[in-house]
TORKOL-4160 file (C-alpha; in steps of 0.2 Angstrom, whole numbers, padded with zeros to 4 digits, m for minus):
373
<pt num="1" X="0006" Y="0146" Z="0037"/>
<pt num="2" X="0019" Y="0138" Z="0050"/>
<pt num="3" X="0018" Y="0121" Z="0058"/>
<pt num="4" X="0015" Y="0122" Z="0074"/>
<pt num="5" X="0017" Y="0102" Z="0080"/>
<pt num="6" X="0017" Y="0085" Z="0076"/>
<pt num="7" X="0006" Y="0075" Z="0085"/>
<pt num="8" X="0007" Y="0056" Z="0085"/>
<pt num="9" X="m0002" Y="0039" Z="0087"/>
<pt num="10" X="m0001" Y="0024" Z="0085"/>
<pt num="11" X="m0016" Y="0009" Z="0084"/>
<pt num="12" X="m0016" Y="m0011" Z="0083"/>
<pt num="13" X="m0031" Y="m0022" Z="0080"/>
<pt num="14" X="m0028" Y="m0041" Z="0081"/>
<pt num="15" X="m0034" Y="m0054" Z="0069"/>
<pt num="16" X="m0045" Y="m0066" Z="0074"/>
<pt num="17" X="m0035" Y="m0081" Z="0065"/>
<pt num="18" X="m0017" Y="m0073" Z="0060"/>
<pt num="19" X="m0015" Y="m0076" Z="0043"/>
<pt num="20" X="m0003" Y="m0077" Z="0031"/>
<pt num="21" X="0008" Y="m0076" Z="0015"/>
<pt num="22" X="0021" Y="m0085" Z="0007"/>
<pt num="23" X="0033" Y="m0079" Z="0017"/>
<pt num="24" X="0027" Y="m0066" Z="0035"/>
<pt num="25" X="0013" Y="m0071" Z="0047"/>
<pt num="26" X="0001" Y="m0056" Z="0052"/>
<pt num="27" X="m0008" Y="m0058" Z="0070"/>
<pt num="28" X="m0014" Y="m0038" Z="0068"/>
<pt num="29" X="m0014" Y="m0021" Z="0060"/>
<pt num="30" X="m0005" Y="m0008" Z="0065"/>
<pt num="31" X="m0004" Y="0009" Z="0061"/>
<pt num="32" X="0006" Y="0024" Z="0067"/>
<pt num="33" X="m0005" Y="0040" Z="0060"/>
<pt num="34" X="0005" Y="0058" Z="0060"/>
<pt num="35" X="m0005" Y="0073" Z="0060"/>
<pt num="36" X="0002" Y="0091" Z="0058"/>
<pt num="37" X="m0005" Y="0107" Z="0064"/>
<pt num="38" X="m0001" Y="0123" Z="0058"/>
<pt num="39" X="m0003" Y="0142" Z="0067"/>
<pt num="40" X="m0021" Y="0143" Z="0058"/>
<pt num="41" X="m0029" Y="0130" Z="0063"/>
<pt num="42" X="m0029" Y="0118" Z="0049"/>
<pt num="43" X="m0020" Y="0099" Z="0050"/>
<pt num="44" X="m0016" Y="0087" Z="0040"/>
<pt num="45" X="m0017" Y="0066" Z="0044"/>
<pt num="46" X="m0005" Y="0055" Z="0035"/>
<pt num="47" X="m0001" Y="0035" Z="0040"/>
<pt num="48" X="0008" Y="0021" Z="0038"/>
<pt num="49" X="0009" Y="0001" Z="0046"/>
<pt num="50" X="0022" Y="m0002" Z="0058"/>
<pt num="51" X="0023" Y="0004" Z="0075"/>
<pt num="52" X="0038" Y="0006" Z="0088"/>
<pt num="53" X="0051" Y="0013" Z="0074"/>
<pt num="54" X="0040" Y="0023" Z="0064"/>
<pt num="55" X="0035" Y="0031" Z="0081"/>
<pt num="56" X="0053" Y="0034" Z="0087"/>
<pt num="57" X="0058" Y="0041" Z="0073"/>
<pt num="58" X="0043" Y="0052" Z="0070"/>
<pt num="59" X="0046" Y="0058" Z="0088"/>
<pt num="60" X="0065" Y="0062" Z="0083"/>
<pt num="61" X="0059" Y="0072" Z="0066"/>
<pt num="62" X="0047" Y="0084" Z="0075"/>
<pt num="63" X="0060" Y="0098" Z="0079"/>
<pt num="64" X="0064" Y="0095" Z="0060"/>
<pt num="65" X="0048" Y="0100" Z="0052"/>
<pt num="66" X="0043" Y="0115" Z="0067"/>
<pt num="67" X="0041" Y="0131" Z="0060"/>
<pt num="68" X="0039" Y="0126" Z="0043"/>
<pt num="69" X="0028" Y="0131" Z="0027"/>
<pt num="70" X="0018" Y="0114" Z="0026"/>
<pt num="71" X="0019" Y="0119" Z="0007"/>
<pt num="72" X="0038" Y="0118" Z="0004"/>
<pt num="73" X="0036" Y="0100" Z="0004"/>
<pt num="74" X="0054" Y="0095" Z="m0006"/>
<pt num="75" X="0065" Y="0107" Z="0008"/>
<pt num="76" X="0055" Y="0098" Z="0022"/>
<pt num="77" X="0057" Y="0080" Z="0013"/>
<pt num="78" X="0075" Y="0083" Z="0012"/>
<pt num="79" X="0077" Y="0091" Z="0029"/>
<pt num="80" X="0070" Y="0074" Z="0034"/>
<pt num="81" X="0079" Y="0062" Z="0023"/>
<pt num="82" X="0095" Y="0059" Z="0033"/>
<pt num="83" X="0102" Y="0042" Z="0028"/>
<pt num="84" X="0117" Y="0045" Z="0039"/>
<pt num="85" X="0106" Y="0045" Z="0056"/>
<pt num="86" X="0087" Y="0033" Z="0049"/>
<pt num="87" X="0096" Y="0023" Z="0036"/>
<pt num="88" X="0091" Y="0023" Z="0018"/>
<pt num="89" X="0077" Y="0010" Z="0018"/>
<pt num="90" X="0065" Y="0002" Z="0031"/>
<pt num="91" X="0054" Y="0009" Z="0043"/>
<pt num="92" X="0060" Y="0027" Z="0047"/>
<pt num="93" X="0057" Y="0030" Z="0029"/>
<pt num="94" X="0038" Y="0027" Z="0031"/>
<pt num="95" X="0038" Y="0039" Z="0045"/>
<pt num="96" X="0045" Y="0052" Z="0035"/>
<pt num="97" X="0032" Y="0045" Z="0022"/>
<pt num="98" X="0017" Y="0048" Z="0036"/>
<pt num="99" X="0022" Y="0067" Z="0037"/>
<pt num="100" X="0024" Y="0071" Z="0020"/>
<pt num="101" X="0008" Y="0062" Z="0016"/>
<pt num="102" X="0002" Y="0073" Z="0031"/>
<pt num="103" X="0008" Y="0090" Z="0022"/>
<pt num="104" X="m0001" Y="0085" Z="0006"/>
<pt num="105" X="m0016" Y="0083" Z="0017"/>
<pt num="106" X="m0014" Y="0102" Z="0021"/>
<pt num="107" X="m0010" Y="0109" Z="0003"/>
<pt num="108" X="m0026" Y="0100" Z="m0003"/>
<pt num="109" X="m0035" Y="0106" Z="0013"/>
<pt num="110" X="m0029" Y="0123" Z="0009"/>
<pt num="111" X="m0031" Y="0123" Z="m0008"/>
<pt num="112" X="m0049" Y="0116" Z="m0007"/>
<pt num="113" X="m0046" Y="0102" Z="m0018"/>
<pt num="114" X="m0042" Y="0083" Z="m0019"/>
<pt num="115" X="m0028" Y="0076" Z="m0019"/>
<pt num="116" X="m0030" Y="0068" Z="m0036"/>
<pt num="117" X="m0032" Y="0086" Z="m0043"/>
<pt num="118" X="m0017" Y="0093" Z="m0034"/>
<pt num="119" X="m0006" Y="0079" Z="m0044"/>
<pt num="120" X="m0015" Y="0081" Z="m0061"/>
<pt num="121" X="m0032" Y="0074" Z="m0060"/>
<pt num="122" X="m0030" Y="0062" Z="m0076"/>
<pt num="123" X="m0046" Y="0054" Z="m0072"/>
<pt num="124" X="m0060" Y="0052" Z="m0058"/>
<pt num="125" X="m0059" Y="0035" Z="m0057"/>
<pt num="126" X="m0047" Y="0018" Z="m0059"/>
<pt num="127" X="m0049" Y="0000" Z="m0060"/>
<pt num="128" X="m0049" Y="m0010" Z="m0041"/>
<pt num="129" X="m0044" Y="m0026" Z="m0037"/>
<pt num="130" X="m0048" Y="m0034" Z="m0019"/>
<pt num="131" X="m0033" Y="m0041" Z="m0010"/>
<pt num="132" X="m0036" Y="m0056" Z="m0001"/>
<pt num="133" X="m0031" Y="m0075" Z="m0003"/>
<pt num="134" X="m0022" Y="m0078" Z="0011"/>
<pt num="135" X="m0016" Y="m0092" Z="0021"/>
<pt num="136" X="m0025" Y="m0095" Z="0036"/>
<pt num="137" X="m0028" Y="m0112" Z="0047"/>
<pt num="138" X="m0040" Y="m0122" Z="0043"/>
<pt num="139" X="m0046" Y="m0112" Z="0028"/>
<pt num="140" X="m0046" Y="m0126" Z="0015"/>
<pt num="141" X="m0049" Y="m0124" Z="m0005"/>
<pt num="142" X="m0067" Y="m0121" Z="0000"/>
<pt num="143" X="m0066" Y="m0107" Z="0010"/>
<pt num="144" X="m0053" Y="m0097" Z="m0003"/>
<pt num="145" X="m0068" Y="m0101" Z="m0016"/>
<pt num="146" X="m0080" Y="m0095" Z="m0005"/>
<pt num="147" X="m0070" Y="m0080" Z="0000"/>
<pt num="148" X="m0068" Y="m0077" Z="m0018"/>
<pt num="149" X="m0085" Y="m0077" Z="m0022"/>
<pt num="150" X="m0088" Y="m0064" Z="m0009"/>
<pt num="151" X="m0078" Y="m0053" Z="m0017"/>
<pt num="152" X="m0084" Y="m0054" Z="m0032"/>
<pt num="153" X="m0102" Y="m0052" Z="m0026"/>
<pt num="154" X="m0094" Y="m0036" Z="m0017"/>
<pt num="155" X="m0092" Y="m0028" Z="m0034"/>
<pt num="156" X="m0074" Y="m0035" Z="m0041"/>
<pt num="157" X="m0069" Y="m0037" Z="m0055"/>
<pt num="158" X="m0050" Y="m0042" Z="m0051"/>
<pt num="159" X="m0044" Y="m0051" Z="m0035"/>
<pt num="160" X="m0030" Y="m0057" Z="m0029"/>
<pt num="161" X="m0023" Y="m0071" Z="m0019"/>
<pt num="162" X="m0007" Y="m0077" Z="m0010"/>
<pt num="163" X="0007" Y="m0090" Z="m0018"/>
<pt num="164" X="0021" Y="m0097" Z="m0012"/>
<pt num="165" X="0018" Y="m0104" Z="0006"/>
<pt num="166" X="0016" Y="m0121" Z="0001"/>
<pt num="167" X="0019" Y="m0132" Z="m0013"/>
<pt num="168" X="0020" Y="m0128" Z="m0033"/>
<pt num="169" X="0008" Y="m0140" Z="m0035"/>
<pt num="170" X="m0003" Y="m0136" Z="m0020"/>
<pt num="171" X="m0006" Y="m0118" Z="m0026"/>
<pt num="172" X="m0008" Y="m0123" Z="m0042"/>
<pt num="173" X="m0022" Y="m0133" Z="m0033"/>
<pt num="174" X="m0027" Y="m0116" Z="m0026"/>
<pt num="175" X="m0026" Y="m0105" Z="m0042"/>
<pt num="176" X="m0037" Y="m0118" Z="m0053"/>
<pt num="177" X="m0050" Y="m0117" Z="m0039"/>
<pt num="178" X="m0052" Y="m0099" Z="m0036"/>
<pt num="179" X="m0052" Y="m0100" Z="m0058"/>
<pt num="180" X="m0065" Y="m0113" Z="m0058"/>
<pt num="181" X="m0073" Y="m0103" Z="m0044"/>
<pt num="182" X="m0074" Y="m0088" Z="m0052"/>
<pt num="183" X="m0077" Y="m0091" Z="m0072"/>
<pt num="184" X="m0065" Y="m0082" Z="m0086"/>
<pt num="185" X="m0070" Y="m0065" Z="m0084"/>
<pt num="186" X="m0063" Y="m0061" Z="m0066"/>
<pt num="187" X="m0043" Y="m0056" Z="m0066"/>
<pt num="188" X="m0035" Y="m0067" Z="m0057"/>
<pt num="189" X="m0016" Y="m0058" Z="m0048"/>
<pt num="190" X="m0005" Y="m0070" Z="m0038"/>
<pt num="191" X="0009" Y="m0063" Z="m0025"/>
<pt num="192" X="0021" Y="m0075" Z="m0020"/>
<pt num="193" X="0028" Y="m0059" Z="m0006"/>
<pt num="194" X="0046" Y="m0066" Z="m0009"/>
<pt num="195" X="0044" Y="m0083" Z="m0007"/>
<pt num="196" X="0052" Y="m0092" Z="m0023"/>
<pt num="197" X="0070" Y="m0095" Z="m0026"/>
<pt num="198" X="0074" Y="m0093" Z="m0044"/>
<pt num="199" X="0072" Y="m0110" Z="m0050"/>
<pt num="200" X="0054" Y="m0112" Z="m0041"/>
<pt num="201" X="0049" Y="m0094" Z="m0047"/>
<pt num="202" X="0053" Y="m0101" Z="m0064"/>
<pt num="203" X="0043" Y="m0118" Z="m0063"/>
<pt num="204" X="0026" Y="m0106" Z="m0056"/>
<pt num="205" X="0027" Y="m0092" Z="m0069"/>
<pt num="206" X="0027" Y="m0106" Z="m0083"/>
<pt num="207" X="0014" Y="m0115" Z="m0075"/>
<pt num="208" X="0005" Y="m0098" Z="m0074"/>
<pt num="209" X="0008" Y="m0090" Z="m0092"/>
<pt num="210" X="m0003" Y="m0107" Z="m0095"/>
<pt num="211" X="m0017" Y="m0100" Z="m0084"/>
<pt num="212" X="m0021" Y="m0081" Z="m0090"/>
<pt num="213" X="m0014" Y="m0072" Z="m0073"/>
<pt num="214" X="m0015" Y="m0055" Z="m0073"/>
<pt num="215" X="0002" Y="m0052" Z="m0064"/>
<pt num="216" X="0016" Y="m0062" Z="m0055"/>
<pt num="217" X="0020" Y="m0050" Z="m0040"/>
<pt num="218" X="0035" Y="m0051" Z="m0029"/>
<pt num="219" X="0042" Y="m0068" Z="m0035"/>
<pt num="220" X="0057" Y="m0067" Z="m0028"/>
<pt num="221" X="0069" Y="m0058" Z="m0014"/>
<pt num="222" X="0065" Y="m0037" Z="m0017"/>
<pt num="223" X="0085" Y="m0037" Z="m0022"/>
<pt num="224" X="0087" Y="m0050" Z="m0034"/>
<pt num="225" X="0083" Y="m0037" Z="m0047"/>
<pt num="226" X="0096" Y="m0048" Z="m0059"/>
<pt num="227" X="0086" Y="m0064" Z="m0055"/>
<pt num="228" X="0066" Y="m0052" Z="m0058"/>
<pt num="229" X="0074" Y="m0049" Z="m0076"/>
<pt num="230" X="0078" Y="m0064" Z="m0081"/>
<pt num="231" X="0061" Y="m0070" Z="m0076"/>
<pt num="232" X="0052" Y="m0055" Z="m0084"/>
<pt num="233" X="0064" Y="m0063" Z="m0100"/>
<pt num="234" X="0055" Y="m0078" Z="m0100"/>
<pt num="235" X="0036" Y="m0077" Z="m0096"/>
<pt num="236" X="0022" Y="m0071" Z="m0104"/>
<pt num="237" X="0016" Y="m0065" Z="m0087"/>
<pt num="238" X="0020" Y="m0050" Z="m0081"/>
<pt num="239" X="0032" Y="m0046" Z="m0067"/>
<pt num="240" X="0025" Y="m0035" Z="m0053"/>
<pt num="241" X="0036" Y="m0027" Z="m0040"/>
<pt num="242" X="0043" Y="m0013" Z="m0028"/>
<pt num="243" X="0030" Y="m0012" Z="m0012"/>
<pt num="244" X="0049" Y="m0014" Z="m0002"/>
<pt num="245" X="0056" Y="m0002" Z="m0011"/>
<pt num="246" X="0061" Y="0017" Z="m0005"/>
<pt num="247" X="0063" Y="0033" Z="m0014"/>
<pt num="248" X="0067" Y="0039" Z="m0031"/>
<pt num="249" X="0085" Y="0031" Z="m0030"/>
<pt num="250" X="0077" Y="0014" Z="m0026"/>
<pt num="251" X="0065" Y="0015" Z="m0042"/>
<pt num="252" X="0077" Y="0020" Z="m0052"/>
<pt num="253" X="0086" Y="0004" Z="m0050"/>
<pt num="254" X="0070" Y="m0007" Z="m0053"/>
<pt num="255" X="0068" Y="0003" Z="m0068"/>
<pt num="256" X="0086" Y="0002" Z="m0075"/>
<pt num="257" X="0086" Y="m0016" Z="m0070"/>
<pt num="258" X="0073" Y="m0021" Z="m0083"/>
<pt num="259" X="0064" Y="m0031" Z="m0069"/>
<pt num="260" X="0046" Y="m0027" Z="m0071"/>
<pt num="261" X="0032" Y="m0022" Z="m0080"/>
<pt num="262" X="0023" Y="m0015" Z="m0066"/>
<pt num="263" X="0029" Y="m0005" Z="m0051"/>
<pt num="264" X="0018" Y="m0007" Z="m0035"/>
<pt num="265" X="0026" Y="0009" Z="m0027"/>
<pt num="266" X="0018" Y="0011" Z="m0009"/>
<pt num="267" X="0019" Y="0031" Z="m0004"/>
<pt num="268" X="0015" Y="0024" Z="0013"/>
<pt num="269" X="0032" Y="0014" Z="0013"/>
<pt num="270" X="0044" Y="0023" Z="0001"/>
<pt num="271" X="0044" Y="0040" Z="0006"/>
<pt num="272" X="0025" Y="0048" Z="0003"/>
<pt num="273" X="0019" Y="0055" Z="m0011"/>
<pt num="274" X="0032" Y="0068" Z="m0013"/>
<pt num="275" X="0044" Y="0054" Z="m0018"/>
<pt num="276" X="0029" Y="0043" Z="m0025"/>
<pt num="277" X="0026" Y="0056" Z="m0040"/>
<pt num="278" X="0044" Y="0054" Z="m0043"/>
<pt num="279" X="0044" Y="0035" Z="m0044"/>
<pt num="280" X="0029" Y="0037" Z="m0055"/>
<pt num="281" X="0036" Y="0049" Z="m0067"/>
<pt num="282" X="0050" Y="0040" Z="m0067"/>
<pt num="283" X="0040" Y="0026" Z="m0075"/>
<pt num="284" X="0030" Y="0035" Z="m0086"/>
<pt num="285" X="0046" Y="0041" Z="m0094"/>
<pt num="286" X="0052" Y="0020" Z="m0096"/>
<pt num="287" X="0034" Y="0015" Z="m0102"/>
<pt num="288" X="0031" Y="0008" Z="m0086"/>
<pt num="289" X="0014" Y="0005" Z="m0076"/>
<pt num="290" X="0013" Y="0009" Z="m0059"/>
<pt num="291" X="m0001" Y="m0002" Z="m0048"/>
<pt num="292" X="0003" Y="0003" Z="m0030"/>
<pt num="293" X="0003" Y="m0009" Z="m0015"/>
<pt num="294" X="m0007" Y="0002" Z="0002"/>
<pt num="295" X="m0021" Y="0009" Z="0007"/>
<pt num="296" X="m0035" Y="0014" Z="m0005"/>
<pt num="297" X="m0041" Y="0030" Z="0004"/>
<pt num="298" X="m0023" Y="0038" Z="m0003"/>
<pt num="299" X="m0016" Y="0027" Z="m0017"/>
<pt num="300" X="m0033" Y="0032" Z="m0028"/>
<pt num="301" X="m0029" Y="0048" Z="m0027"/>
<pt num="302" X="m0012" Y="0044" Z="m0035"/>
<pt num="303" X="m0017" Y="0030" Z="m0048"/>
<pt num="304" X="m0030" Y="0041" Z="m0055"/>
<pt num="305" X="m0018" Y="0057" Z="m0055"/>
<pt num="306" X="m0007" Y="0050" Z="m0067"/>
<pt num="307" X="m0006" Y="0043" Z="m0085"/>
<pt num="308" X="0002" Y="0029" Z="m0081"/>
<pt num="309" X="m0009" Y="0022" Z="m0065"/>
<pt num="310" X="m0016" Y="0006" Z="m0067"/>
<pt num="311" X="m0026" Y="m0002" Z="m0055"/>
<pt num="312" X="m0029" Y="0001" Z="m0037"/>
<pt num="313" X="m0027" Y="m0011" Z="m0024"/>
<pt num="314" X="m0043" Y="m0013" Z="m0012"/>
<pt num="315" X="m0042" Y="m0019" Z="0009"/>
<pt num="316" X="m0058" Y="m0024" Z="0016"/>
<pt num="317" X="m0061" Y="m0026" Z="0035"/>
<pt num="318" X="m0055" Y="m0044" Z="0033"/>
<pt num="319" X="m0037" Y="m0038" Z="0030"/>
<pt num="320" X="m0035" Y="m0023" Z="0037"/>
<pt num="321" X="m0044" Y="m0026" Z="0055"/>
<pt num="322" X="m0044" Y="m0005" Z="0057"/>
<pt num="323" X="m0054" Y="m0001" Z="0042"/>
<pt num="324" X="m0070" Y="0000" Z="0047"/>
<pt num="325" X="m0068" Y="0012" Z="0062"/>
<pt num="326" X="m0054" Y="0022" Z="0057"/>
<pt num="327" X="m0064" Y="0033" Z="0045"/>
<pt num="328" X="m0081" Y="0044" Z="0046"/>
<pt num="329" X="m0083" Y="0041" Z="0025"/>
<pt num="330" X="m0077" Y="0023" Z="0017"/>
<pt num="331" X="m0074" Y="0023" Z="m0001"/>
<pt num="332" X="m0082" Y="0006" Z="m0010"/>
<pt num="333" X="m0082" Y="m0001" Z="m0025"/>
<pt num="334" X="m0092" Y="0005" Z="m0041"/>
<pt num="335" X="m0104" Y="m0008" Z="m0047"/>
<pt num="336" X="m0089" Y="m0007" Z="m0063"/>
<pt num="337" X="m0077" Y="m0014" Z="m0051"/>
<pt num="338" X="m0069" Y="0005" Z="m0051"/>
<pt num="339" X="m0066" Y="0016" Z="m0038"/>
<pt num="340" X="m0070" Y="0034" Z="m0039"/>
<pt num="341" X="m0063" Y="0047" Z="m0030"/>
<pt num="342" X="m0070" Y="0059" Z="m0018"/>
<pt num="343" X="m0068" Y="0074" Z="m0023"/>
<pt num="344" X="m0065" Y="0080" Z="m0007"/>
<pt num="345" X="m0051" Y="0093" Z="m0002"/>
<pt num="346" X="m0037" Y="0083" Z="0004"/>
<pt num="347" X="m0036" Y="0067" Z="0006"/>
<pt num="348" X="m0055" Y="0067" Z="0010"/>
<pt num="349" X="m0056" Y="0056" Z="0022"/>
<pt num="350" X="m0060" Y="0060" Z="0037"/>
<pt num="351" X="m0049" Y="0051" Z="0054"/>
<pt num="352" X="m0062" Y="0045" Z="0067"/>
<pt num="353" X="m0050" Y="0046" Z="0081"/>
<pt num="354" X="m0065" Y="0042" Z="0094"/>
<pt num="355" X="m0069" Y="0025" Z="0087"/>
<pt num="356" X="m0050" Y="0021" Z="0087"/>
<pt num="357" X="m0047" Y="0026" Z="0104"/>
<pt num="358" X="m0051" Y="0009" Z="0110"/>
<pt num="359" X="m0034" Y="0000" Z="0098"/>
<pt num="360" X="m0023" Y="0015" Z="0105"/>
<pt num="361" X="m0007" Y="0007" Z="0110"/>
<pt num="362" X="0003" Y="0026" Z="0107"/>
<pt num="363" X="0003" Y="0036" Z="0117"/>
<pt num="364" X="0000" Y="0024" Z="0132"/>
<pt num="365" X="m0015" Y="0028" Z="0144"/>
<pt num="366" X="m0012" Y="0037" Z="0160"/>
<pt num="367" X="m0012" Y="0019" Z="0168"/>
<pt num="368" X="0003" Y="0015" Z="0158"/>
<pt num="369" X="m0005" Y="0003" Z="0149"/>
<pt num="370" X="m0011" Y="0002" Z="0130"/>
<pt num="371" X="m0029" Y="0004" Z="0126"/>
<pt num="372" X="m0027" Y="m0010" Z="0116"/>
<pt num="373" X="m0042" Y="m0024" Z="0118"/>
């Protein structure tokens, strides 16, 4: 089996309100999808968010990846890893992250099994959590309870909400109303996205080792692994990291670091799953528990592949403004607040480029024009 081509493009979907975290503003999604054909006639899809470097880039690795097994995934992964011309972190790194997700695609396709079986197939099904909580105008304490409460009604048993955009005290205020709101039982996970400083992500953690949170996630900048330790040092809660971090290399410095009790490893964003299973390995071997940050339809696959998975994070509609039309199958959440995973060849979930025609802004239209609305 050869590859054949590369074919690329690239969606955005606006919000209705932009919302935000403690630190970036989101007015839509957008995603670049890559899909691979090979010389008989099966293809593989892989994606990641971003869009004009992800496409540039992806454009530039084509020639790379032509004539290819789609199975030698490390000699194509290296072929494409070329810090010299993309740099050795940021968004050409999700590109290559989009094909090599693309080619495990076609070696579960191929093989006829999932994707979860192809990594080791430790179980059928992981704990979820529903990611939400964000800032948005004229929201208020009631509308995060209420939003809250819908996803708890929507089957979770864990959720999680945004820190760090306002006040200490004013999120305190927030946390203690999604608590009340939800009762003991429900994990609660905050994600400051970057936001503190260290004396701020201090004074939060303490206040939140009072309050039973499941995880502190991204307290402070992505490298100030010196400054996650120390705070990993001093709190009960536990440290969550690494959705901005790339490749083996980059893991192995959160690791060594000491910085975290869980690794929120993104094989959309760090290189795909090739260099995923290596993070994940890699933090097996330290003890470490890997939660990743992405999309569910892959990262489900991966959390319940491995010993060391621990929970998946969940988008809904409301967060990811694509969701709904971009696949023919959705996977939901199991009345135990678990998702199970389809054991489908693949990825198993099916691209419905019709419906997403209408958010196309890559290629443009013959007009010249996205088809974006």
């Amino acid at each position: 089996m050869k590859i054949t081509g590369l074919e690329i493009r690239a969606y955005s979907a606006p919000y209705t309100t932009p919302i935000a975290n403690g630190k970036y503003r989101y007015a839509a999604t957008d995603i670049v999808v890559a899909s691979v054909l090979t010389d008989e006639g099966l293809s593989g899809h892989g994606w990641t968010h971003g869009f004009k470097v992800v496409v540039d880039t992806l454009e530039s690795l084509r020639e790379r990846i032509l004539g290819e097994d789609p199975f030698s995934v490390e000699r194509i992964w290296d072929k494409m890893y070329l810090p010299k011309v993309y740099g050795r972190k940021g968004f050409e790194t999700r590109a290559i992250s989009a094909v090599d997700i693309a080619l495990w695609d076609i070696k579960g396709k191929a093989a006829g099994r999932s994707l979860n079986r192809m990594l080791g197939g430790f179980r059928d099904a992981a704990p979820a959590y529903i990611a939400g909580g964000y800032y948005a105008a004229d929201k208020g304490l009631d509308g995060l309870r209420q939003e809250m409460r819908e996803n708890v009604a929507k089957g979770a048993k864990a959720v999680k909400m945004k820190i760090g955009g306002a006040s200490i005290g004013e999120d305190l205020e927030r946390v203690d109303a999604v608590r009340e709101a939800l009762g003991k039982d429900i994990a609660i996970l905050v994600d400051a996205n970057n936001a503190y400083n260290r004396l701020d992500a201090l004074k939060m953690g303490r206040e939140l080792d009072k309050r039973n949170i499941y995880w502190f996630e991204e307290p402070l900048s992505p490298d100030d692994l010196e400054g996650c330790a120390e705070l990993r040092r001093k709190l009960d809660t536990p440290i969550a990291v690494g959705e901005n971090e790339y490749t083996r290399w980059g893991f192995k410095q959160l690791i060594d670091s000491g910085c975290a009790q869980v690794l929120n490893a993104d094989a959309q964003v760090l290189g795909g799953i090739t260099e995923w299973k290596k993070a994940a390995d890699l933090a097996m071997a330290s003890h470490i528990l890997v939660a990743p940050h992405g999309d569910q339809e892959i990262h489900a696959h991966l959390v319940s592949a491995i010993p060391n998975g621990l929970i998946v994070e969940f988008y809904d509609n409301n967060l990811n403004t694509l969701k709904e039309k971009m696949f023919k199958k959705h996977l939901r959440l199991d009345p135990a607040g678990t998702v199970s995973v389809p054991d489908r060849p693949g990825i198993g979930f099916e691209i419905n480029f019709e419906a997403l025609e209408q958010f196309r802004v890559y290629p443009a239209t013959e007009s010249g024009t996205s088809a974006s609305v």
